[in-house]
C-alpha positions as CSV (number, residue, x, y, z in Angstrom):
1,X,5.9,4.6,48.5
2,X,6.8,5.9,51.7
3,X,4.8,8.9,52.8
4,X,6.5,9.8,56.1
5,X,7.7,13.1,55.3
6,X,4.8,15.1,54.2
7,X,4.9,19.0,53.9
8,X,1.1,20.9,53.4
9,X,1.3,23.8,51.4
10,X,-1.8,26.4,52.1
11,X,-2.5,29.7,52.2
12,X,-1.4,31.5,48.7
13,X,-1.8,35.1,48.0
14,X,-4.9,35.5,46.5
15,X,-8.3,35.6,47.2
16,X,-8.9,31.9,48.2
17,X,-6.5,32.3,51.2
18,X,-8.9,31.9,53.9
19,X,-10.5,28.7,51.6
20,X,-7.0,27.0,51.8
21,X,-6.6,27.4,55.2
22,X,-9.7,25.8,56.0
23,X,-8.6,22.8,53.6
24,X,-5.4,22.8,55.3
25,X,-6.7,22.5,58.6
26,X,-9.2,19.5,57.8
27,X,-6.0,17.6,56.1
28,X,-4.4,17.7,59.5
29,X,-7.3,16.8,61.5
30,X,-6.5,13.4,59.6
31,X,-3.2,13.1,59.6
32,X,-3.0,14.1,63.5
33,X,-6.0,11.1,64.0
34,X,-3.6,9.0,62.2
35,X,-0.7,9.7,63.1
36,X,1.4,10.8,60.2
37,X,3.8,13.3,60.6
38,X,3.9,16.4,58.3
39,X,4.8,20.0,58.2
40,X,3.1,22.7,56.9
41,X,4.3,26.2,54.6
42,X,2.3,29.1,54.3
43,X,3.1,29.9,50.2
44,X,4.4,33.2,49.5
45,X,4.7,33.3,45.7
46,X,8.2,35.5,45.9
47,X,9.9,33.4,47.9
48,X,8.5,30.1,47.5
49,X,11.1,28.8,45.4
50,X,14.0,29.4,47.8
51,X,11.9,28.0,50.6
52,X,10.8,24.7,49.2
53,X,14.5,23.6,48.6
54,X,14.8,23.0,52.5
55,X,12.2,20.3,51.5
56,X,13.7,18.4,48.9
57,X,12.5,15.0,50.2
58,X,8.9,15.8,51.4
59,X,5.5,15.0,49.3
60,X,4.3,18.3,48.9
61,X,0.0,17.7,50.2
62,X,-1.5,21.1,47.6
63,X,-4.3,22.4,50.1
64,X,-3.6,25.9,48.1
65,X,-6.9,27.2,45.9
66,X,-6.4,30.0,43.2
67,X,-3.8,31.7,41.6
68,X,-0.2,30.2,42.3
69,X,-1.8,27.0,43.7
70,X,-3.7,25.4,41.0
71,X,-2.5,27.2,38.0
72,X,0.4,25.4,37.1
73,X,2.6,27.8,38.1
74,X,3.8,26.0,41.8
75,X,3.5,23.2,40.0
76,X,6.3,24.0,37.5
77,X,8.3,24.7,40.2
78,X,8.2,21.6,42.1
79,X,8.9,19.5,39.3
80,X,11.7,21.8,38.2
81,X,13.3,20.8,41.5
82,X,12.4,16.9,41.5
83,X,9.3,17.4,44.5
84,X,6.2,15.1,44.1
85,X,3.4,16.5,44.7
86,X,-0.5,16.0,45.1
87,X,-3.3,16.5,42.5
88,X,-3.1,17.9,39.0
89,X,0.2,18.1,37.0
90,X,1.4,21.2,35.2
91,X,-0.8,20.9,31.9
92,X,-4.0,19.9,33.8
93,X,-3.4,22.5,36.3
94,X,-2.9,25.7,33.9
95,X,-5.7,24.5,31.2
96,X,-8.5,23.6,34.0
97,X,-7.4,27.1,35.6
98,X,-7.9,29.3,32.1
99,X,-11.8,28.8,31.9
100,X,-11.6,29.7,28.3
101,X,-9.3,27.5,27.2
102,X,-10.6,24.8,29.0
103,X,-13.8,25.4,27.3
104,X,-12.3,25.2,23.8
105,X,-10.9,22.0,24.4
106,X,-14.1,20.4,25.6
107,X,-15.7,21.8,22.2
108,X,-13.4,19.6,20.1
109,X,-14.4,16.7,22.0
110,X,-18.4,18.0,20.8
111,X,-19.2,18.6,24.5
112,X,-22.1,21.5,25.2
113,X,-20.8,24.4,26.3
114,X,-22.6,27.9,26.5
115,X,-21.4,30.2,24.1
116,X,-18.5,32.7,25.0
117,X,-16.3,35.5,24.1
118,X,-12.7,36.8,25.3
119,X,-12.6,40.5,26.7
120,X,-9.7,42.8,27.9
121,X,-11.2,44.1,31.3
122,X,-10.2,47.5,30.5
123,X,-12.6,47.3,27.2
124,X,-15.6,46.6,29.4
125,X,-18.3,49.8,29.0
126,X,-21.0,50.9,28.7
127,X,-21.4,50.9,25.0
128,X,-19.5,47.0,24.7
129,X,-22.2,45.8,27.9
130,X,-25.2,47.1,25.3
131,X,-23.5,45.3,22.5
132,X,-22.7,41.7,24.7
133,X,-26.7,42.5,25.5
134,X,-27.6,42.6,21.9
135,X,-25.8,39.3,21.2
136,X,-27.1,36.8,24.1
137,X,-29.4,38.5,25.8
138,X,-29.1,36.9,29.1
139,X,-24.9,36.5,29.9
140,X,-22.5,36.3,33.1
141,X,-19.4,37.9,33.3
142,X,-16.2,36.1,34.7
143,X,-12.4,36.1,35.7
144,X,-11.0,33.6,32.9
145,X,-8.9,32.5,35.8
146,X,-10.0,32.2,39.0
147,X,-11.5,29.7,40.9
148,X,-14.7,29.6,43.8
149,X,-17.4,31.7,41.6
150,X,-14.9,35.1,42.6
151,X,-15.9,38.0,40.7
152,X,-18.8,36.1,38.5
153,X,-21.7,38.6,38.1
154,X,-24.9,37.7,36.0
155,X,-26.7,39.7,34.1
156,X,-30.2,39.0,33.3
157,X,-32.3,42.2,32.5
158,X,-32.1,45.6,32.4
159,X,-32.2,46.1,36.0
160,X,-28.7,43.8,36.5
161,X,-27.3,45.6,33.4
162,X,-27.4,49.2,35.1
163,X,-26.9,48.5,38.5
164,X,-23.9,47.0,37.2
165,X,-22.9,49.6,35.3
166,X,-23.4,51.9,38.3
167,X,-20.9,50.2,40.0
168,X,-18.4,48.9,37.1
169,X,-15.6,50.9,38.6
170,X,-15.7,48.7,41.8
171,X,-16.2,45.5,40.0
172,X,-12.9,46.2,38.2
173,X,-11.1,47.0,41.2
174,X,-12.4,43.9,42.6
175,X,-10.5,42.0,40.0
176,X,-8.0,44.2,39.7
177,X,-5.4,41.1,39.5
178,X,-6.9,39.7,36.1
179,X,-6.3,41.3,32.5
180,X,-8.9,38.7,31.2
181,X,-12.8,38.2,32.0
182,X,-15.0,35.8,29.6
183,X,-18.3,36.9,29.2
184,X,-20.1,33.7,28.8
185,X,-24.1,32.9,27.6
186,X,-26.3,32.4,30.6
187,X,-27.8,29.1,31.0
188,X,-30.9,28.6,33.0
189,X,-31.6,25.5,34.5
190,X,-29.6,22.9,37.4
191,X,-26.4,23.7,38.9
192,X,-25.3,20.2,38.8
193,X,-21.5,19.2,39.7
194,X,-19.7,15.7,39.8
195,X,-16.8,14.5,41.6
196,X,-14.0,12.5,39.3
197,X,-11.3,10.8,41.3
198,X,-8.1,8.9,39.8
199,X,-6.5,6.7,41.6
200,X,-4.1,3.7,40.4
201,X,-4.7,5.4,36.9
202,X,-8.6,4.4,37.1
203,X,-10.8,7.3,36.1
204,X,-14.0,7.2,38.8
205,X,-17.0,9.0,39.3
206,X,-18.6,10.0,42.8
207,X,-22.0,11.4,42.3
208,X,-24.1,14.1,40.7
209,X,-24.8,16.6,43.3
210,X,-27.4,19.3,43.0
211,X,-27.0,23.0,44.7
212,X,-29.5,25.0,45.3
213,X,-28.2,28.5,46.2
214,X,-29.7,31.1,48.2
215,X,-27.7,33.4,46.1
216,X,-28.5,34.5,42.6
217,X,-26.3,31.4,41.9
218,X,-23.2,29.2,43.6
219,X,-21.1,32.1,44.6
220,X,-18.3,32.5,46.6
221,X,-20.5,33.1,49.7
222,X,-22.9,30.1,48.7
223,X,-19.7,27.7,48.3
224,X,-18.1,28.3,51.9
225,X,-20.8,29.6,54.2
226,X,-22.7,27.2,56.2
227,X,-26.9,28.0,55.6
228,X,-26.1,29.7,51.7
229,X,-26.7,26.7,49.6
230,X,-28.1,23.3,49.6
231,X,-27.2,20.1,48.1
232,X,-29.3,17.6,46.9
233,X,-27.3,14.5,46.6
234,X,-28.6,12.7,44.8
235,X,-29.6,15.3,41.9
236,X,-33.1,15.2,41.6
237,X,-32.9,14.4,37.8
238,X,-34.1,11.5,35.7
239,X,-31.6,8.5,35.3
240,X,-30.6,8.9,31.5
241,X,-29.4,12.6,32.6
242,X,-27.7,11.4,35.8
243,X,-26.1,8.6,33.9
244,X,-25.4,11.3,31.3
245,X,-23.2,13.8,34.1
246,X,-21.0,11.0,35.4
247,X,-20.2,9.9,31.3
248,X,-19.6,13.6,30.9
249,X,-17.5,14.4,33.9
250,X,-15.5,11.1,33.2
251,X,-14.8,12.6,30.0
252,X,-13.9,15.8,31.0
253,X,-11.4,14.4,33.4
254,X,-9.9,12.4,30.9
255,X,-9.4,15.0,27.9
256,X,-8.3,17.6,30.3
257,X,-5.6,15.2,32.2
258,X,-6.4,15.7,35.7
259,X,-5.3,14.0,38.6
260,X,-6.2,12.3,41.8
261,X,-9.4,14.1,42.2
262,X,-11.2,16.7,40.3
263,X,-14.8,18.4,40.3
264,X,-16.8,19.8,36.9
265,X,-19.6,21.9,36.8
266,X,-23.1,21.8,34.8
267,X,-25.8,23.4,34.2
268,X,-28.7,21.2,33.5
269,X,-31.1,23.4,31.2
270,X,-34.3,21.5,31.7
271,X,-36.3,23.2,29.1
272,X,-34.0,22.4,26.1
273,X,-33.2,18.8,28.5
274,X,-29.3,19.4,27.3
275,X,-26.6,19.7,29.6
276,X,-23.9,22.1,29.6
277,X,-20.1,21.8,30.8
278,X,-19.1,24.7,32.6
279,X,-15.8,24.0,34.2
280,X,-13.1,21.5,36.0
281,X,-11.4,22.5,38.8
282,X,-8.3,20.6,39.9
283,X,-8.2,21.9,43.5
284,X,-11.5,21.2,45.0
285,X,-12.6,21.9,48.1
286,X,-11.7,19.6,51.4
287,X,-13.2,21.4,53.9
288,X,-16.2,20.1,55.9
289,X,-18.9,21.7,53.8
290,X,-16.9,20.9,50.5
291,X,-18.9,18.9,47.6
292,X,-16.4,16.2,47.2
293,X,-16.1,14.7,50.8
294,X,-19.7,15.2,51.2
295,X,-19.9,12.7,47.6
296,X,-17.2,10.1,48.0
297,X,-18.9,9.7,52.1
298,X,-22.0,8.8,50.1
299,X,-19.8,6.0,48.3
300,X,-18.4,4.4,52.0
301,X,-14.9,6.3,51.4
302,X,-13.9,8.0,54.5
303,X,-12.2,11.3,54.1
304,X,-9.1,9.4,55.7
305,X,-8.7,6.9,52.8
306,X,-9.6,10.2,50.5
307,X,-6.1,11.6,52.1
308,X,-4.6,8.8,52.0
309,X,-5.3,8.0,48.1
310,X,-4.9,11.4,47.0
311,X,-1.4,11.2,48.5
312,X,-0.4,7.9,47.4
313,X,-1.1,8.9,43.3
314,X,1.5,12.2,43.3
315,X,3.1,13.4,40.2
């Protein structure tokens, strides 16, 4: 397969702009030191169709994050017009992107998951926020689709629930482009995430990373600010549950059809010692702070043969 023309799509219209950007720029850090020719688009979602025609004969490298990146949705329209393309196909792409139904096809394969309901945004209240208290206590509120820990607020007591409540209005301007939220039981325990990779159709695992987050949790802020969290790699957990993640992530990876590389979260509850799938994502990070680098290093793989393998297994 020749990869001479590439074309790096970044940027997107969402919230994750700036994080695509900063994956875009590390991808050509390597093909500069390499010497591989490519171009780059800045994705507008209303005319990104008519644009990508003028690059009928390019690999398309996906550095996008969010919405209209790792949806399914760009995806759809690349292989409508015959473009390969990097990471996840359409199927994997919209079902790892939807967290809920993700989350209902992990339960058929009797993988843990913390409980969860489906919510119009406009039917979050006051009254509903006592009821969702009533029924698990402890719960975290999230966009069903959207990616990097946007929006995610967790609600713990009755402190969280009215400062919350004080400033609901804001929270649903804030994700004023999503219709859905999932209000999810709130695990406590290890915020554990693996790194899948599949190259030559051969399903891998990285590593089990640990974060430890300055934050209330592994926010947005936590994920791509230097100083917020910290990762423990290797996870400071016994070996059956470390052998456990990888089986699980492996799975994961497999059920939900995902491409070259992937990442799925956990939340090790150490109390209850079960462990609990939380989501996939299809687009992880590249940047040089991102989890998945920082993993397949720990293996000996450079991030140029990273690049290089993520681009030679395109859809």
């Amino acid at each position: 397969m020749s990869i001479k023309k590439i074309l790096i799509l970044e940027g997107g219209y969402n919230e994750e702009h700036e994080v695509s950007l900063n994956t875009s720029l590390e991808i050509q850090k390597v093909f500069n030191r390499i010497k591989v020719k490519y171009k780059v688009l800045k994705v507008n979602p209303i005319d990104f169709e008519k644009k990508i025609l003028k690059y009928k004969n390019f690999i398309c490298f996906n550095a996008l994050h969010g919405t209209f990146g790792e949806d399914g949705q760009i995806q759809k329209i690349l292989k409508k017009n015959n473009i390969n393309f990097t990471h996840s196909n359409i199927y994997s792409s919209k079902i790892c992107f939807d967290k809920i139904l993700s989350k209902k096809i992990i339960l058929r394969s009797k993988i843990l998951t913390p409980k969860f309901i489906k919510l119009k945004i406009k039917d979050l209240n006051y009254k509903k926020l006592l009821n969702l208290k009533k029924i698990f206590k402890k719960f975290v509120i999230k966009p069903t689709k959207s990616g990097s820990s946007y929006g995610v607020k967790i609600i713990k007591n009755d402190k969280d629930l009215k400062y919350f409540l004080s400033e609901i209005e804001n929270f649903k301007k804030e994700i004023s482009y999503h219709d859905i939220i999932m209000i999810e039981e709130f695990v406590s325990g290890k915020e554990l995430t693996v790194s899948t990779t599949k190259f030559f159709n051969k399903i891998d695992t990285l590593g089990v990373t640990e974060i430890k987050s300055k934050n209330n949790f592994f926010d947005y802020q936590a994920k791509y600010s230097k100083g917020y969290s910290k990762h423990i790699f290797p996870a400071n957990i016994d070996k059956k549950n470390y052998k456990k993640c990888l089986n699980l992530a492996l799975k994961s990876h497999k059920i939900l059809k995902c491409g070259s590389i992937a990442r799925t979260d956990f939340i090790l509850d150490t109390k209850k010692n079960k462990i609990y799938y939380l989501e996939t994502n299809t687009q992880p990070g590249l940047t040089s702070i991102s989890l998945l680098p920082e993993q397949a290093k720990f293996k000996k793989i450079s991030f140029e043969s990273l690049i290089l393998d993520i681009l030679k297994n395109i859809n």
